[in-house]
FIVOSE-155888 format. One record per atom (N, C-alpha, C, O): atom name; residue in one letter; residue number from 1; x, y, z. Coordinates in pm, whole numbers, plus 50000, padded with zeros to 5 digits. Atoms other than C-alpha are relative to their C-alpha. Layout:
REM residues N
node atom->CA&res->a&n->NUM&X->X&Y->Y&Z->Z;
...
This chain:
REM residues 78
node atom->N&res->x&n->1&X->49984&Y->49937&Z->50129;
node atom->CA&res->x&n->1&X->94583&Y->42846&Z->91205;
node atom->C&res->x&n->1&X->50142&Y->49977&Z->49953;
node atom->O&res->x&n->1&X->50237&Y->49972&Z->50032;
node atom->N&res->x&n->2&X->49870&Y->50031&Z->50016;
node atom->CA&res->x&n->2&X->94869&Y->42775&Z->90978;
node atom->C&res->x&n->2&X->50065&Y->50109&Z->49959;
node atom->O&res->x&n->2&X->50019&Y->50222&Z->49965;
node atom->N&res->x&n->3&X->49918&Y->49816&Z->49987;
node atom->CA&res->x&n->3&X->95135&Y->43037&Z->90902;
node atom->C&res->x&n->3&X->49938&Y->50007&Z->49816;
node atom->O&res->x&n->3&X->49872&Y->50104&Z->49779;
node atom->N&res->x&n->4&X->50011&Y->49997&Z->50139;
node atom->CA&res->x&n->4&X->95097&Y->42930&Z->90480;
node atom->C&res->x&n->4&X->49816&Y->50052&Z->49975;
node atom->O&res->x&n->4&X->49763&Y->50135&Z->49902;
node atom->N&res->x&n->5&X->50165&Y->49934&Z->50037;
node atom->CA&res->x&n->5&X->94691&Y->42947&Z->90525;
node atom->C&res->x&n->5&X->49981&Y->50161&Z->50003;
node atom->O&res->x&n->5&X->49902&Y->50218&Z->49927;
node atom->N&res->x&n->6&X->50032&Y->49881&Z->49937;
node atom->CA&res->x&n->6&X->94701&Y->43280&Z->90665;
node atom->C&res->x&n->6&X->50061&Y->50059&Z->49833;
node atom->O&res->x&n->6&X->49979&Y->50102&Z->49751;
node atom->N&res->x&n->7&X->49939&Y->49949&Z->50130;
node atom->CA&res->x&n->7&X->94972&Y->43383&Z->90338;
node atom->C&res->x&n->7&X->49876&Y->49970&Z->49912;
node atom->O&res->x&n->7&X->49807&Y->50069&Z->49884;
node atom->N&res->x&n->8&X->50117&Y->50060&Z->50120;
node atom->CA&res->x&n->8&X->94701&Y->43202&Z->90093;
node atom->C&res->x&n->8&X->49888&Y->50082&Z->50027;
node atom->O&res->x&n->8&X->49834&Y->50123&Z->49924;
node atom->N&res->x&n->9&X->50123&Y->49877&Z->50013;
node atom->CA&res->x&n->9&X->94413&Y->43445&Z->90214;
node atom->C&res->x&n->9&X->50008&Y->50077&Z->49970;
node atom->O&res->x&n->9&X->49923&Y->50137&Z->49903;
node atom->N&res->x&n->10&X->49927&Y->49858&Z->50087;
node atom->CA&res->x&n->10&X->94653&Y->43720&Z->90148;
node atom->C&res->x&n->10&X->50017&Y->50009&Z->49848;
node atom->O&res->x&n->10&X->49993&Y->50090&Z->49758;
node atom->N&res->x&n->11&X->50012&Y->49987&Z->50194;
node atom->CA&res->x&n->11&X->94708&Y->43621&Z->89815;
node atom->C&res->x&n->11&X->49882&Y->50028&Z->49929;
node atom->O&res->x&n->11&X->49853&Y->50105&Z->49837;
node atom->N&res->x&n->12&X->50137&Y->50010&Z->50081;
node atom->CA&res->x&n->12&X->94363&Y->43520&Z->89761;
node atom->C&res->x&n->12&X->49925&Y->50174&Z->49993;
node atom->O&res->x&n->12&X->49885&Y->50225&Z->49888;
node atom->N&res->x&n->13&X->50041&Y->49886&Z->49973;
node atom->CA&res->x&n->13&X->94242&Y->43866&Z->89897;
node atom->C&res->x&n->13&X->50031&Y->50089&Z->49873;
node atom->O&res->x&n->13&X->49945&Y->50138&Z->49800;
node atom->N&res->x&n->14&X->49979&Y->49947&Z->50098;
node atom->CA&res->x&n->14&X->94452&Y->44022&Z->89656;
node atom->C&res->x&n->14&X->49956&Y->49960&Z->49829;
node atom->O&res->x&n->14&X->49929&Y->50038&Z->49738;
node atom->N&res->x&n->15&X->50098&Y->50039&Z->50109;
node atom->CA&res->x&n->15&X->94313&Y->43815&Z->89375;
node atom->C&res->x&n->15&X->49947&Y->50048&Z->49945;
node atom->O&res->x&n->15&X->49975&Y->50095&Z->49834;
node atom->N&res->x&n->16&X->50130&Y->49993&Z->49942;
node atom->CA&res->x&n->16&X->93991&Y->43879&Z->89461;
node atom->C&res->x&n->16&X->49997&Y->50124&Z->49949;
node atom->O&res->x&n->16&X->49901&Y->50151&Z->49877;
node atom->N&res->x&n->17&X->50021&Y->49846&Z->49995;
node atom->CA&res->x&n->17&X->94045&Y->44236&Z->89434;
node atom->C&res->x&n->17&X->50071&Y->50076&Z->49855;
node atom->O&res->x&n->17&X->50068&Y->50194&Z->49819;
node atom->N&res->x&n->18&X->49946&Y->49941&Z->50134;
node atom->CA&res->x&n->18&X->94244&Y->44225&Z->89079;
node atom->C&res->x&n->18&X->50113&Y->50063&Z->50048;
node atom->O&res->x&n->18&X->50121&Y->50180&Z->50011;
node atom->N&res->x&n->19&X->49877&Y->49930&Z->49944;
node atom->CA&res->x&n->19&X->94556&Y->44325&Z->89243;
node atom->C&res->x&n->19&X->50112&Y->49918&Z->49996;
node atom->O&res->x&n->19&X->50112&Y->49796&Z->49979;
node atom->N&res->x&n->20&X->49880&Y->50125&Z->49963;
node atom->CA&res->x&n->20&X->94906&Y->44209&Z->89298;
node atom->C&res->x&n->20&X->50000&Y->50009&Z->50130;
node atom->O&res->x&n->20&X->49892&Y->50051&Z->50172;
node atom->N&res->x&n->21&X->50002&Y->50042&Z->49875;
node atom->CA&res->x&n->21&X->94995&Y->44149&Z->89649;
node atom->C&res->x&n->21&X->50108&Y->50175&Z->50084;
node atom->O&res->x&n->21&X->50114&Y->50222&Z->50197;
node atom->N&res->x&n->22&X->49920&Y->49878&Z->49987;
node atom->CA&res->x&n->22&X->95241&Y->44483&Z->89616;
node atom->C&res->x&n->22&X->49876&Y->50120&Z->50000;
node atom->O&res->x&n->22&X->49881&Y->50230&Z->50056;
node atom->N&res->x&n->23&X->50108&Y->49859&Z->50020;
node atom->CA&res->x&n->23&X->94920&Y->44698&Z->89531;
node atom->C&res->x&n->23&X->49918&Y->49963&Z->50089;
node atom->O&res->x&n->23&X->49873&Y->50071&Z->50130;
node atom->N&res->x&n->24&X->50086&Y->50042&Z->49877;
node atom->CA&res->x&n->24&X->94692&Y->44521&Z->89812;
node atom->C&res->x&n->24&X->50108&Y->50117&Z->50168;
node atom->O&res->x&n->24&X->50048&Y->50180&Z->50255;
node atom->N&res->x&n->25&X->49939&Y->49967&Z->49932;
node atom->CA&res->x&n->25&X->94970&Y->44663&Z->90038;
node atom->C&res->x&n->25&X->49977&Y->50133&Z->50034;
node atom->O&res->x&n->25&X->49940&Y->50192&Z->50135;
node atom->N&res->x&n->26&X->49987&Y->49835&Z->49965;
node atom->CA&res->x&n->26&X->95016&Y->45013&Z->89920;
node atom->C&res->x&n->26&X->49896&Y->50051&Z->50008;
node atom->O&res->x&n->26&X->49880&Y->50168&Z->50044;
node atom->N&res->x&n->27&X->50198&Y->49950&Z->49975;
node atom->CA&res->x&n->27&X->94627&Y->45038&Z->89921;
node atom->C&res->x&n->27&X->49981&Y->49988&Z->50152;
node atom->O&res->x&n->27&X->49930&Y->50088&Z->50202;
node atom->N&res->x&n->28&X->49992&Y->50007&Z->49871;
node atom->CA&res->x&n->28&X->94643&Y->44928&Z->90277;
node atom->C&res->x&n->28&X->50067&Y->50120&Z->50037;
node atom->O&res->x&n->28&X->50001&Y->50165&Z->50130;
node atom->N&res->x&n->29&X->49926&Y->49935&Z->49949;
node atom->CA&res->x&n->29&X->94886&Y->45195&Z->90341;
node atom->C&res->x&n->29&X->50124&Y->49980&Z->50096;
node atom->O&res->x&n->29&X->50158&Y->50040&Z->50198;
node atom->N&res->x&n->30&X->49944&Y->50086&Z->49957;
node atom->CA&res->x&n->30&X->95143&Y->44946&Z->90387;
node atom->C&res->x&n->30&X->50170&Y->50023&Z->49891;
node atom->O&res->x&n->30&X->50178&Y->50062&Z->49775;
node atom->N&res->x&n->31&X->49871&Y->50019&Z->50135;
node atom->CA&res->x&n->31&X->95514&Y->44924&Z->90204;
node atom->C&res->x&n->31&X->49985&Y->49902&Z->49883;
node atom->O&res->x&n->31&X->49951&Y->49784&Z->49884;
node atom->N&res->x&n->32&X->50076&Y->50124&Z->50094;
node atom->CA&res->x&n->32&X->95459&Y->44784&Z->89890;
node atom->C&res->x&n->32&X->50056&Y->49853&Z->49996;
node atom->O&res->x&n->32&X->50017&Y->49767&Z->49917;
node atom->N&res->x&n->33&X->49930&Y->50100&Z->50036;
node atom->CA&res->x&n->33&X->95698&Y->44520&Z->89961;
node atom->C&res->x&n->33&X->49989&Y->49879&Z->50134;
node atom->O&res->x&n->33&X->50051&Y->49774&Z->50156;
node atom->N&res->x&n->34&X->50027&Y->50104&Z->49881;
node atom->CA&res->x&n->34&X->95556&Y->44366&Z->90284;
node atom->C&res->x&n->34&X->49940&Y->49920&Z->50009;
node atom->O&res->x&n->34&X->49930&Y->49856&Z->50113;
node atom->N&res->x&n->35&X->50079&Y->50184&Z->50072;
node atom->CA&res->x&n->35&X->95360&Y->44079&Z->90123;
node atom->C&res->x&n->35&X->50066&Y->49972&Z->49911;
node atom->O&res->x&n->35&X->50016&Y->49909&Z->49817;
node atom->N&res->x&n->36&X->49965&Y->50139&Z->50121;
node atom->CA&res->x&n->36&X->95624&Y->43959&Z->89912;
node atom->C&res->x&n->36&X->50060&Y->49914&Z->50033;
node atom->O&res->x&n->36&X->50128&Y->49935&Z->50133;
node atom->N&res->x&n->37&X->49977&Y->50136&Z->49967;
node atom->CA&res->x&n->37&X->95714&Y->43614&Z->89920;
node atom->C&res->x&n->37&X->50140&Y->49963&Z->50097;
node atom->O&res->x&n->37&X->50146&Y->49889&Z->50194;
node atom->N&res->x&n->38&X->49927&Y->50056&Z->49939;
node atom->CA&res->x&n->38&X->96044&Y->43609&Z->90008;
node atom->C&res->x&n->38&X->50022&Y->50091&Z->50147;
node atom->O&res->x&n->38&X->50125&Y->50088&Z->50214;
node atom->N&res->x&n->39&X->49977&Y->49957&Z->49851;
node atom->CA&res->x&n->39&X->95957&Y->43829&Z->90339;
node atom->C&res->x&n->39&X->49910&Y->49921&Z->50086;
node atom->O&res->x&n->39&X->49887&Y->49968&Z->50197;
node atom->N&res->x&n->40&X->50090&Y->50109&Z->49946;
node atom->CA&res->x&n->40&X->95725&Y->43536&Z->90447;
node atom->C&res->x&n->40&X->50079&Y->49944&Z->50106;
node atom->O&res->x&n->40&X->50016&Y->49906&Z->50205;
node atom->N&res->x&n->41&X->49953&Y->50046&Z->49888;
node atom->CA&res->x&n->41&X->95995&Y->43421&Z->90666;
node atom->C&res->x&n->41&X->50153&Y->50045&Z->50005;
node atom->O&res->x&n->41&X->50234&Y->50098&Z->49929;
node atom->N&res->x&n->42&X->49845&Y->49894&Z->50003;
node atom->CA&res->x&n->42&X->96300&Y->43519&Z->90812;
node atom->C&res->x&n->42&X->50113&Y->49939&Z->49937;
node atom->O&res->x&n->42&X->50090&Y->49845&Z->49860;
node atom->N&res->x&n->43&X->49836&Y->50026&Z->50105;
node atom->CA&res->x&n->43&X->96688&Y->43466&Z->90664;
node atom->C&res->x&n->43&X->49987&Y->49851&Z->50053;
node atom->O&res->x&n->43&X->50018&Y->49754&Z->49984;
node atom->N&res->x&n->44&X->49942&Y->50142&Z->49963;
node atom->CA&res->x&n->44&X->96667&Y->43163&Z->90923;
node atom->C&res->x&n->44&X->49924&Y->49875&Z->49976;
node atom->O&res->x&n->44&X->49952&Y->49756&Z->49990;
node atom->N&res->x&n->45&X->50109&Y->50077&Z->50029;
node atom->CA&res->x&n->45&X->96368&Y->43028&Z->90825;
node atom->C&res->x&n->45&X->49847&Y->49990&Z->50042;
node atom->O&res->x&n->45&X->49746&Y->49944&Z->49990;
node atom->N&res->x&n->46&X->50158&Y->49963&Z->49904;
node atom->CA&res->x&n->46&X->96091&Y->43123&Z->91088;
node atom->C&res->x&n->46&X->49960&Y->50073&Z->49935;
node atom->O&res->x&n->46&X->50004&Y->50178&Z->49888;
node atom->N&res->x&n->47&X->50096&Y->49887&Z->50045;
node atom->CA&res->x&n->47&X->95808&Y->43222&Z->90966;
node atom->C&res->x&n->47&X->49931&Y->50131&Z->50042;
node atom->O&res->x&n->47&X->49923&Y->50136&Z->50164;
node atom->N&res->x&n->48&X->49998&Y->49869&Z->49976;
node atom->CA&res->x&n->48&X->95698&Y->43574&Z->90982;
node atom->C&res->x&n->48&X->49829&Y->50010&Z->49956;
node atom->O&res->x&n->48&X->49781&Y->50001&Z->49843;
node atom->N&res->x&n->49&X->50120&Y->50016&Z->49983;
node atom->CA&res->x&n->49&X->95339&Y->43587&Z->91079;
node atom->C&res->x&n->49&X->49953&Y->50181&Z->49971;
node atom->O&res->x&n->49&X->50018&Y->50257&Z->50043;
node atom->N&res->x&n->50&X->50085&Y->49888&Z->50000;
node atom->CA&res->x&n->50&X->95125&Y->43935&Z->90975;
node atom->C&res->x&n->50&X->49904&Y->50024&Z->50109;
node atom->O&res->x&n->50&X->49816&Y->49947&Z->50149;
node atom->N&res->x&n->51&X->50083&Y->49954&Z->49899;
node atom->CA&res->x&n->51&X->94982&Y->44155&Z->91241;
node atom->C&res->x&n->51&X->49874&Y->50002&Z->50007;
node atom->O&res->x&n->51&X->49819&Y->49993&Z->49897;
node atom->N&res->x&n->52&X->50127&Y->49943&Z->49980;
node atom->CA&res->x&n->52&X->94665&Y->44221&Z->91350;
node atom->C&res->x&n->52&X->49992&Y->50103&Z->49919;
node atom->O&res->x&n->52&X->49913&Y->50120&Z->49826;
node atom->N&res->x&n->53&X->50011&Y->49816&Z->50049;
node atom->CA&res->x&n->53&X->94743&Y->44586&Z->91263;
node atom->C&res->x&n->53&X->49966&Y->49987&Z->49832;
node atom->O&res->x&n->53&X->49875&Y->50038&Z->49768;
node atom->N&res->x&n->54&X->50031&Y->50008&Z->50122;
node atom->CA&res->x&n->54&X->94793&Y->44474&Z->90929;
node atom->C&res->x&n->54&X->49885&Y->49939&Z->49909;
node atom->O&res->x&n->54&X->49855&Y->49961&Z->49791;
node atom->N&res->x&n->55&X->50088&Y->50072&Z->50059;
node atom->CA&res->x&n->55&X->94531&Y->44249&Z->90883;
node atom->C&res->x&n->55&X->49905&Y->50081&Z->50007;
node atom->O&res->x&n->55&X->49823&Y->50078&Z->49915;
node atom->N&res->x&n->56&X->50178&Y->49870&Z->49984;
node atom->CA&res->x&n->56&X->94247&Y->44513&Z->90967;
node atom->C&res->x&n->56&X->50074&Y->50135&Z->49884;
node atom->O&res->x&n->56&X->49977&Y->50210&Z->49882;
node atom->N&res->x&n->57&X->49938&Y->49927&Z->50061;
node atom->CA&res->x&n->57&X->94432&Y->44753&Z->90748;
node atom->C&res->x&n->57&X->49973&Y->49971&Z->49854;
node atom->O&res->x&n->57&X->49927&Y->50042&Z->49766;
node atom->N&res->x&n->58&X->50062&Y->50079&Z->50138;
node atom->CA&res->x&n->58&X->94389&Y->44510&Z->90463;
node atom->C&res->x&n->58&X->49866&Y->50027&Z->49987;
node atom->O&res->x&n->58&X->49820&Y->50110&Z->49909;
node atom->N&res->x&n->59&X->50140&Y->49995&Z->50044;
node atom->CA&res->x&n->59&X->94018&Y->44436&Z->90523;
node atom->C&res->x&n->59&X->49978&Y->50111&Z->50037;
node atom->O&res->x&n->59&X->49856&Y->50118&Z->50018;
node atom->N&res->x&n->60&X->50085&Y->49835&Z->50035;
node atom->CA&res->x&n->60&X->93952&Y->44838&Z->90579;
node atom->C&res->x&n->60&X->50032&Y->49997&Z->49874;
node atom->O&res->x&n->60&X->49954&Y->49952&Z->49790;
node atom->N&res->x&n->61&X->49978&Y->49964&Z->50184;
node atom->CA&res->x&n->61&X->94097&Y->44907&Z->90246;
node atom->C&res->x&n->61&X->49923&Y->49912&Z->49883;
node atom->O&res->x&n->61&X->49853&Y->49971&Z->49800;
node atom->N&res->x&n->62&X->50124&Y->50070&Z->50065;
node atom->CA&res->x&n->62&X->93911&Y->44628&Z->90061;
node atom->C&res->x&n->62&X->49899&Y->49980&Z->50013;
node atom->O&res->x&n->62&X->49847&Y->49914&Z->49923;
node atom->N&res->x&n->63&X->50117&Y->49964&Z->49954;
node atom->CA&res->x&n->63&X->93612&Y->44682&Z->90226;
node atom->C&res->x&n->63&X->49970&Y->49814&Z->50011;
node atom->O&res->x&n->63&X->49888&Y->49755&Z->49941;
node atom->N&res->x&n->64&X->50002&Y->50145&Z->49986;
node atom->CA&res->x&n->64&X->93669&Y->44286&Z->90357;
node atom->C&res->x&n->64&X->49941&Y->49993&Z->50150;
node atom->O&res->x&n->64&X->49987&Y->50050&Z->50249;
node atom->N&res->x&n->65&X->50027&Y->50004&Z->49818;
node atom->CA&res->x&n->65&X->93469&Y->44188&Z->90681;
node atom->C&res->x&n->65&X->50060&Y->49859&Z->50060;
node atom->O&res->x&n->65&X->50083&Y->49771&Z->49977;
node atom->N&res->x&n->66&X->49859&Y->50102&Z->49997;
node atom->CA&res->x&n->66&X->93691&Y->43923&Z->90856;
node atom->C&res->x&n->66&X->49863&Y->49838&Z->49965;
node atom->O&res->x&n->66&X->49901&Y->49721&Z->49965;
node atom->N&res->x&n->67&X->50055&Y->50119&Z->50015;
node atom->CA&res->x&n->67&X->93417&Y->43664&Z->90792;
node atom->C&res->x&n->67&X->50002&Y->49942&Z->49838;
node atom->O&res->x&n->67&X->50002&Y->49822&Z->49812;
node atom->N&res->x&n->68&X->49937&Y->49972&Z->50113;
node atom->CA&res->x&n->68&X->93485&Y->43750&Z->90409;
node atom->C&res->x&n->68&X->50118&Y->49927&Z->49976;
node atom->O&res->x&n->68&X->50142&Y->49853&Z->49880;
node atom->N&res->x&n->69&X->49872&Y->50030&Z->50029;
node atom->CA&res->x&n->69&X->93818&Y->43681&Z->90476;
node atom->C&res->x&n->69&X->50062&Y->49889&Z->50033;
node atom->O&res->x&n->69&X->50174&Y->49852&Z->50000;
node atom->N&res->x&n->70&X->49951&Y->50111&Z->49987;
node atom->CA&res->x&n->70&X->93798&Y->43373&Z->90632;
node atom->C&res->x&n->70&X->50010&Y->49930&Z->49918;
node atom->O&res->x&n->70&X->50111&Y->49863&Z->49898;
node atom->N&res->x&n->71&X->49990&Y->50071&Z->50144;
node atom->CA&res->x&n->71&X->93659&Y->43227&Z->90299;
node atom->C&res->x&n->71&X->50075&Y->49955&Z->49966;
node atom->O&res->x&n->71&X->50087&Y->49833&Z->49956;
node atom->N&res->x&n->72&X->49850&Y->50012&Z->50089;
node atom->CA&res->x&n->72&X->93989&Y->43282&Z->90136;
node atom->C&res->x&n->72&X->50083&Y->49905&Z->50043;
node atom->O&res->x&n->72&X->50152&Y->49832&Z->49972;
node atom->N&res->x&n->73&X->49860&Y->50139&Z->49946;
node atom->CA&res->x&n->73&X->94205&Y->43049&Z->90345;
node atom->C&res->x&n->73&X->49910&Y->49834&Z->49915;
node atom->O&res->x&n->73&X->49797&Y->49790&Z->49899;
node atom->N&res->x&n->74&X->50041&Y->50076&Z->50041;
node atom->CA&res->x&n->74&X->94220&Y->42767&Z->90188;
node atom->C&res->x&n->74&X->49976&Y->49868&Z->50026;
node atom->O&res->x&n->74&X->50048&Y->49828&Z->50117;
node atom->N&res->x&n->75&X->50046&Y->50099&Z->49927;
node atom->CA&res->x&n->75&X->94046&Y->42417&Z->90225;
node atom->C&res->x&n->75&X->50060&Y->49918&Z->50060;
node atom->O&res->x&n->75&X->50026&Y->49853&Z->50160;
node atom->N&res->x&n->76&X->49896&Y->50149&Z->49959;
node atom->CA&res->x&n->76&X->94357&Y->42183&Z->90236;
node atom->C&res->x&n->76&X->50140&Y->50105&Z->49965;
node atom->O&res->x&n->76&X->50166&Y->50178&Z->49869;
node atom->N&res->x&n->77&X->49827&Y->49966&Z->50052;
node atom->CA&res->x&n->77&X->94727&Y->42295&Z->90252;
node atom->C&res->x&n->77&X->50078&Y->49912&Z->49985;
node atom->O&res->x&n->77&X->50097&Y->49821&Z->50066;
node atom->N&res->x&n->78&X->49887&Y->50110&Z->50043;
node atom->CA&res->x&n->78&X->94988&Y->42115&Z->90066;
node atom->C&res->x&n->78&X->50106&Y->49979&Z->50089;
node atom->O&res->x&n->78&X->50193&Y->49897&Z->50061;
């Protein structure tokens, strides 16, 4: 799995759901600021992969089952 596919489901998720990526969050019960872009990776450059915790957190709150959510990643990454 790539670190950007995994981001691109997140987005898509939020999409999906008519949301920004800040309101997917705080619906999760998440800070609203822990899907935004520039916390995707750290100051040095490593990317900053989303938990488990968070990922089930997401699909409870959107009522997403992870087979749902595989959908979203997308077919080809640039």
């Amino acid at each position: 799995m790539l670190h950007t596919a995994l981001w691109h489901a997140i987005d898509n998720l939020a999409k999906q759901n008519n949301m920004t990526c800040s309101a997917l969050a705080r619906l999760s019960g998440l800070d609203s600021t822990v899907f935004n872009k520039c916390k995707r990776f750290s100051p040095r450059g490593q990317p900053r992969w989303i938990s488990t915790e968070t990922i089930a957190k997401v699909l409870t709150a959107t009522h997403t089952s992870v087979q749902q959510f595989a959908k979203l990643f997308p077919k080809k990454i640039k």
